[in-house]
C-alpha positions as CSV (number, residue, x, y, z in Angstrom):
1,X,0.0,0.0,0.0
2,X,2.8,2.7,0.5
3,X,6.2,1.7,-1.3
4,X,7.9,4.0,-3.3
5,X,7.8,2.7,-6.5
6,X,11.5,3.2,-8.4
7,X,13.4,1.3,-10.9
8,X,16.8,0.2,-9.3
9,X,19.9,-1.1,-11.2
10,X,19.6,-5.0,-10.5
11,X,23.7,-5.3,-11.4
12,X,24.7,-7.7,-8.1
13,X,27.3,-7.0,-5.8
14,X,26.8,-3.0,-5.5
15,X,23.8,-0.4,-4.8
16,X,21.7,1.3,-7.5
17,X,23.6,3.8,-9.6
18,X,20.3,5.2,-10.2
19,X,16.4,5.0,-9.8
20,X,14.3,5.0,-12.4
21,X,10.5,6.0,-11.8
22,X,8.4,2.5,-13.4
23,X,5.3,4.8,-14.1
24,X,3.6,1.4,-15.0
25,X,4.3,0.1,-11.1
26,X,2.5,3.1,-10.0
27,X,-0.9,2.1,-12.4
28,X,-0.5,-1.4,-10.8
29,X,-1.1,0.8,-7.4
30,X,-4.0,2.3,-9.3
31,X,-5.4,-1.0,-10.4
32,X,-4.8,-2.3,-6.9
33,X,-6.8,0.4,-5.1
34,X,-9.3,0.7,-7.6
35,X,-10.6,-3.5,-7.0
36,X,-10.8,-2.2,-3.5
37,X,-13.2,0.8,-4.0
38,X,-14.9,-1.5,-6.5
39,X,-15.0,-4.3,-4.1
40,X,-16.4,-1.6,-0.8
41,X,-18.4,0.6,-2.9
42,X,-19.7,-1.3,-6.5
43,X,-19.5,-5.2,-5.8
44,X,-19.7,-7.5,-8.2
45,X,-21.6,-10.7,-7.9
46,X,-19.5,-13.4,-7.5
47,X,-16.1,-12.2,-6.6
48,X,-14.9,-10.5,-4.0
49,X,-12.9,-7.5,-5.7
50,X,-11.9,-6.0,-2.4
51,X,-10.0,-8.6,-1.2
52,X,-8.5,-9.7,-4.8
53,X,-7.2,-5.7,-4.7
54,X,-4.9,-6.1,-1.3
55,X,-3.5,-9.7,-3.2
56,X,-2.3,-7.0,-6.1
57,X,-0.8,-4.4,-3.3
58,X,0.6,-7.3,-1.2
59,X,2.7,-9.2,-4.2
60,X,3.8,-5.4,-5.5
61,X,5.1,-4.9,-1.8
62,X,7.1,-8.0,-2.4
63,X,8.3,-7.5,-5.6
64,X,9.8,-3.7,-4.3
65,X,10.8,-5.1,-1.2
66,X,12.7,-7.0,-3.1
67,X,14.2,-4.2,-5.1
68,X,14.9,-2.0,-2.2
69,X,16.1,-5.0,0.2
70,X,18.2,-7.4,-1.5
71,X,18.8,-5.9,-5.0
72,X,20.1,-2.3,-4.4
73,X,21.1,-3.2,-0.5
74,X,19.3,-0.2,0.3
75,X,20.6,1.2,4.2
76,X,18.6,-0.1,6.7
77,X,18.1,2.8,8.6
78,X,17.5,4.8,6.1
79,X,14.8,2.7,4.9
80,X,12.6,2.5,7.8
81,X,13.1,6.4,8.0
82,X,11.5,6.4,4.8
83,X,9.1,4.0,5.9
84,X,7.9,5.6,8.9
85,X,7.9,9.5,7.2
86,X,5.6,7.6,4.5
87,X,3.5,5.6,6.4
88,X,3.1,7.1,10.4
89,X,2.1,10.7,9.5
90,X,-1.1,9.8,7.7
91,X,-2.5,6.9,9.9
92,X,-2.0,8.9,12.6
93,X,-3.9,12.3,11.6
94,X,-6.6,9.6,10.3
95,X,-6.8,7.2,13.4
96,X,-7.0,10.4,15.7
97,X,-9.5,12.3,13.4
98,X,-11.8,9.1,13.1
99,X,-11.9,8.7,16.8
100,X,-13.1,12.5,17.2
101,X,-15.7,11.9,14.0
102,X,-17.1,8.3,14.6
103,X,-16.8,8.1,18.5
104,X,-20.1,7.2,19.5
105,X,-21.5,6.3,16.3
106,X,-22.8,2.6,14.8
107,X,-19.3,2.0,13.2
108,X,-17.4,1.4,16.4
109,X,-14.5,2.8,17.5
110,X,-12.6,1.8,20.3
111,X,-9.6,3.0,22.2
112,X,-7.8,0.4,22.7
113,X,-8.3,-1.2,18.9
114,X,-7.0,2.5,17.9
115,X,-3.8,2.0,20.4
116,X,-3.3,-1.6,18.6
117,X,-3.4,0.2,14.9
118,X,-1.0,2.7,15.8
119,X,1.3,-0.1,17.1
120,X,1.1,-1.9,14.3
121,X,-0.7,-5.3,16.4
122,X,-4.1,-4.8,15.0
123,X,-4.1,-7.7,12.7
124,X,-3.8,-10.2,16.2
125,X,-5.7,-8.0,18.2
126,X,-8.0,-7.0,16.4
127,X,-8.5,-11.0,15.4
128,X,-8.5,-12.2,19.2
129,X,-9.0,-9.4,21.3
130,X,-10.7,-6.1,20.4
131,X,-11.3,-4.3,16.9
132,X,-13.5,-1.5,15.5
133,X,-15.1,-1.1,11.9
134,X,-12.7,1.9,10.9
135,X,-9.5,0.5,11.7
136,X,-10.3,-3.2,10.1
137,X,-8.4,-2.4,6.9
138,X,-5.1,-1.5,9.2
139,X,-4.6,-5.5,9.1
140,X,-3.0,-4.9,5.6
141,X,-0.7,-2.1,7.1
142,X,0.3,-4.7,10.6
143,X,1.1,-7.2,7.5
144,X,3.1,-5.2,5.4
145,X,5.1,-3.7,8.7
146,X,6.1,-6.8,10.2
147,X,7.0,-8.1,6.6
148,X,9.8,-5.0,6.2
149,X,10.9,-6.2,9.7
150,X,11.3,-10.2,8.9
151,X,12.9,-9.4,5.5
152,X,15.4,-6.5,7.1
153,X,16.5,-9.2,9.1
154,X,17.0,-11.7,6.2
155,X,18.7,-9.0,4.5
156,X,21.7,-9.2,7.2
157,X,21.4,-12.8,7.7
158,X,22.4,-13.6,4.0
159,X,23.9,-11.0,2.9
160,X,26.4,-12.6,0.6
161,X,24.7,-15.8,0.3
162,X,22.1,-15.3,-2.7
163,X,21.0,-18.8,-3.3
164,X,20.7,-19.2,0.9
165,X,18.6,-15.9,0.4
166,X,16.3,-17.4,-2.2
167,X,16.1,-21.0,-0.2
168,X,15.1,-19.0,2.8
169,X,12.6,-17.3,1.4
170,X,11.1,-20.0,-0.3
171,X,11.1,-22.4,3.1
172,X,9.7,-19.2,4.6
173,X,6.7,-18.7,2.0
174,X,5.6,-22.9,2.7
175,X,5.8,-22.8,6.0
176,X,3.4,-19.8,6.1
177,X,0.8,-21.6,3.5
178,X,1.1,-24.9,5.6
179,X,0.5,-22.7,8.8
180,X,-2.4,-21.2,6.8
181,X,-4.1,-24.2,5.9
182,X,-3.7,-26.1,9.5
183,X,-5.2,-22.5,10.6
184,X,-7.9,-22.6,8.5
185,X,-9.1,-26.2,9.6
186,X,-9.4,-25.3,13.5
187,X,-10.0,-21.8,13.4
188,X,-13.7,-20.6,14.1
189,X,-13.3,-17.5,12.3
190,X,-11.0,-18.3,9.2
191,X,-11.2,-14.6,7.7
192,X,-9.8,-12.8,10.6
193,X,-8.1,-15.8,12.8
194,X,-6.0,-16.9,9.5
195,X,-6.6,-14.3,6.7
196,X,-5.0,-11.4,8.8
197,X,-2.3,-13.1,10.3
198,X,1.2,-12.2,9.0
199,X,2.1,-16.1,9.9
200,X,0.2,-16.7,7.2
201,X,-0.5,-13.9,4.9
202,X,3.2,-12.9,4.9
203,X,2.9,-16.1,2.4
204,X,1.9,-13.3,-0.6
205,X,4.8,-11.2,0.0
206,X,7.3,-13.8,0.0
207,X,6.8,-15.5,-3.2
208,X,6.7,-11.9,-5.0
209,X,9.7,-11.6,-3.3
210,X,11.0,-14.9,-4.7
211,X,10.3,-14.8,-8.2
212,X,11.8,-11.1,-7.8
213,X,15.0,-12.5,-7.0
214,X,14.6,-15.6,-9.4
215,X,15.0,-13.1,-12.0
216,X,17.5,-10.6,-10.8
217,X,19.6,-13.9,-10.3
218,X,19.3,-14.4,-14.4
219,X,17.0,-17.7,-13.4
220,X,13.3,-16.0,-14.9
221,X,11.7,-18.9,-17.1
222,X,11.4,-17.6,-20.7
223,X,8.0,-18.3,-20.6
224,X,7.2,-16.0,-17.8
225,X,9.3,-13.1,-20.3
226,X,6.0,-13.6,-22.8
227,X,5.1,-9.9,-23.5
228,X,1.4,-10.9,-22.8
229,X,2.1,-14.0,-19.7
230,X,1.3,-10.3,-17.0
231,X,-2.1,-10.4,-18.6
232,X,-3.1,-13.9,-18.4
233,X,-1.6,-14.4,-15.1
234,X,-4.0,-11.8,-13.8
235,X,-6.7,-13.0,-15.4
236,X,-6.0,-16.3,-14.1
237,X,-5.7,-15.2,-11.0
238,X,-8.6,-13.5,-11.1
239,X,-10.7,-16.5,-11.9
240,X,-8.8,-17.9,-9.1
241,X,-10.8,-15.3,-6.6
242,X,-14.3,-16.3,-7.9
243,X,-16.5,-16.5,-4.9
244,X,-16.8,-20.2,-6.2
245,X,-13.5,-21.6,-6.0
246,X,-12.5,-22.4,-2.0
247,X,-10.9,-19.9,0.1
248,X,-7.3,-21.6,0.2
249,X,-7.1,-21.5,-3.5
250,X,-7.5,-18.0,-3.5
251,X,-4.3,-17.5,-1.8
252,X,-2.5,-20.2,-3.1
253,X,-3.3,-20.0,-6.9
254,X,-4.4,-17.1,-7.6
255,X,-1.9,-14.9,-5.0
256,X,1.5,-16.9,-7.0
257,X,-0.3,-16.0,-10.0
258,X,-0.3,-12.3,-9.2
259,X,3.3,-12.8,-7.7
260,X,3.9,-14.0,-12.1
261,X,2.0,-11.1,-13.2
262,X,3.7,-8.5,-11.4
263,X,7.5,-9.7,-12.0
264,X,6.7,-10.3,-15.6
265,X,5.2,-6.7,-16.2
266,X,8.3,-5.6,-17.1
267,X,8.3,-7.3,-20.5
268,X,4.9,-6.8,-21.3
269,X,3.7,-5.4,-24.8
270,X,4.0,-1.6,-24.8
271,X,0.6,-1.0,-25.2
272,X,-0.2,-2.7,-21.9
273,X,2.7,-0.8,-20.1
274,X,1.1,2.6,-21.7
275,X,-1.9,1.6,-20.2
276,X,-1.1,1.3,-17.2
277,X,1.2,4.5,-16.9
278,X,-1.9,7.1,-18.5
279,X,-2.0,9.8,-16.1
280,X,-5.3,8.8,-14.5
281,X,-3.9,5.3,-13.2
282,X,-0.7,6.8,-11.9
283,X,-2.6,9.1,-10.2
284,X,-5.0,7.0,-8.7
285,X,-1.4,4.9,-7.8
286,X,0.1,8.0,-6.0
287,X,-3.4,8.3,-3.9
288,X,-3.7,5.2,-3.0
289,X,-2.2,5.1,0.3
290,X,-4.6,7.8,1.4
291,X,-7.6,6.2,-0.3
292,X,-7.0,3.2,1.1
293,X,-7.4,4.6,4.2
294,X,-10.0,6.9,4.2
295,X,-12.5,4.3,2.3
296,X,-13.2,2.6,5.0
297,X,-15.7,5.2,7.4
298,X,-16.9,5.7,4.3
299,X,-17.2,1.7,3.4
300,X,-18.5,0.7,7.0
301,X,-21.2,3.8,6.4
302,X,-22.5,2.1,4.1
303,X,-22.2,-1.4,5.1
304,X,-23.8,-0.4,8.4
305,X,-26.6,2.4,7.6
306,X,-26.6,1.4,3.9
307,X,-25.6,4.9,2.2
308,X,-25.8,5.9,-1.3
309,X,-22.7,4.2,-2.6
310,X,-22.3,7.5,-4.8
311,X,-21.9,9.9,-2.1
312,X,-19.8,7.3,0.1
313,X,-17.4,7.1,-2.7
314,X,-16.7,11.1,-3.4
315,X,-16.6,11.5,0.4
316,X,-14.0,8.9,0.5
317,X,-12.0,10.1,-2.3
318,X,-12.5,14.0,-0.7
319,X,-11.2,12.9,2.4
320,X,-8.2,10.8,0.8
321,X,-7.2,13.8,-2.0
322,X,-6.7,16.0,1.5
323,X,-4.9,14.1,3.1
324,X,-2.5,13.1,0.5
325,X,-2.3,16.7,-0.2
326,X,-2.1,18.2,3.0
327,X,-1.1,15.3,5.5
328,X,0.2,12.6,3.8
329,X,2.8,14.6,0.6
330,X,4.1,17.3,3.2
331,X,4.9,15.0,5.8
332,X,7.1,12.6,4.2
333,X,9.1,15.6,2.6
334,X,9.9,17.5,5.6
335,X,10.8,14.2,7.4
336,X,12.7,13.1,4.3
337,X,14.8,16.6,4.3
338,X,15.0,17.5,8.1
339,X,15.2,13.9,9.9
């Protein structure tokens, strides 16, 4: 939901001479967050588009985690400084604005759920012990935190071991499916008990991350080079996330198809890379962050008291517009430049 998304120079053994803006990375952010909106605002029978929009942020995370991590050896404390300046200014001015607005209200809002989102635990607390309607997207956020954490520390562990990189990450990614699916056998409540768990959802991030590495190492299949193999993997994935196919293929199939999909974008046909990088979609890309988390009020609003859909929508893309404007752009400059 919030990586910077630039090119890096993928020659091993030194950093990034330079970083390239992939304009079509940021219309895969604008894809990502517009299944969500579809999936909240304008479902579609059948599918689940909200959830089959985090799978596309997740496996993106993965794939520039990858980048940023292992590829260009980015510093680590200069990463999490970036991390925090993008992140931390703009959940907080919306998790202390949301308790002012909606305290009291039919979407709950609880402090100690908004204590657990601001630390980064709501995807286990709010699972097991206490959660509120406006902060149940924040699961994604806990997800994607602990993730730069556990691959920070993989990025000391191996780093001059490539192969031991790749087989750790690979033992990593099974042992969090197999922990998913033992999960999803006992638990009561699969979608919050499994689903939000990084134990088990980290799953999606690591095999982005290991097909990213596959083919920085010079190993990409051919096949997966087809200029149109982004397309049908998403599609395929896609079909994957029909409400009729079982839960644990969703994330099985159709997450390591996205995971093909977004590592083979880069050689996809120039018409579907223009696509993707029209103004519109990288715009939508650069906004997502803040719509993603100003769409939910707006989404349990009209879950809850069933509000024109319409009016939900513009309030949530209102809200988001002025915070990426106001909160969420100015924040993570001055941090960037004065910190």
């Amino acid at each position: 939901m919030d990586i910077a998304i630039e090119r890096t120079d993928v020659s091993e053994g030194a950093p990034a001479r330079s970083r390239e803006r992939l304009l079509y990375l940021d219309g895969w952010r604008g894809i990502s967050i517009a299944l969500v909106l579809m999936g909240h605002f304008t479902p579609v029978r059948g599918i689940n588009l909200g959830l089959l929009g985090v799978e596309f942020f997740f496996v993106l995370s993965g794939r520039l985690m990858a980048e940023i991590l292992f590829i260009e050896r980015y510093p680590l404390k200069k990463f999490f400084k970036r991390r925090f300046s993008r992140i931390y200014p703009a959940l907080l001015v919306y998790v202390l604005i949301s308790m002012v607005a909606l305290s009291g209200t039919l979407i709950a809002f609880k402090w100690k759920a908004a204590l657990t989102a601001l630390t980064f635990t709501y995807n286990y607390a709010g699972a097991f012990v206490t959660r509120a309607g406006a902060l149940d997207h924040v699961w994604s956020l806990s997800v994607e935190e602990h993730s730069y954490v556990f691959l920070a520390i993989m990025s000391l562990v191996f780093v001059r071991n490539s192969r031991g990189l790749m087989l750790a990450v690979l033992a990593s990614a099974a042992l969090a499916l197999m922990n998913g699916a033992a999960s999803w056998a006992v638990m009561s409540d699969p979608m919050t008990r499994v689903y939000w768990r990084t134990d088990v959802h980290i799953a999606s991030i690591l095999l982005s991350v290991l097909l990213c590495l596959i083919k920085a190492g010079g190993y990409y299949p051919r096949i997966l080079q087809h200029p149109l193999i982004s397309v049908f993997a998403a599609m395929g994935a896609t079909a994957a996330f029909l409400d009729a196919a079982p839960m644990p293929l969703h994330y099985v199939l159709g997450t390591a198809l996205l995971a093909i999909a977004v590592n083979s974008i880069d050689y996809s046909a120039k018409a579907i890379l223009s696509a993707l990088s029209t103004a519109p979609m990288v715009t939508l890309g650069l906004w997502s962050y803040s719509l993603y988390l100003w769409q939910q009020p707006f989404f349990q609003f009209r879950y809850h008291i069933d509000g024109s859909p319409v009016l939900c929508l513009a309030g949530a893309f209102a809200c988001a517009i002025a915070s990426y404007y106001l909160v969420e752009k100015p924040s993570r400059s001055w941090l960037n430049r004065n910190w």
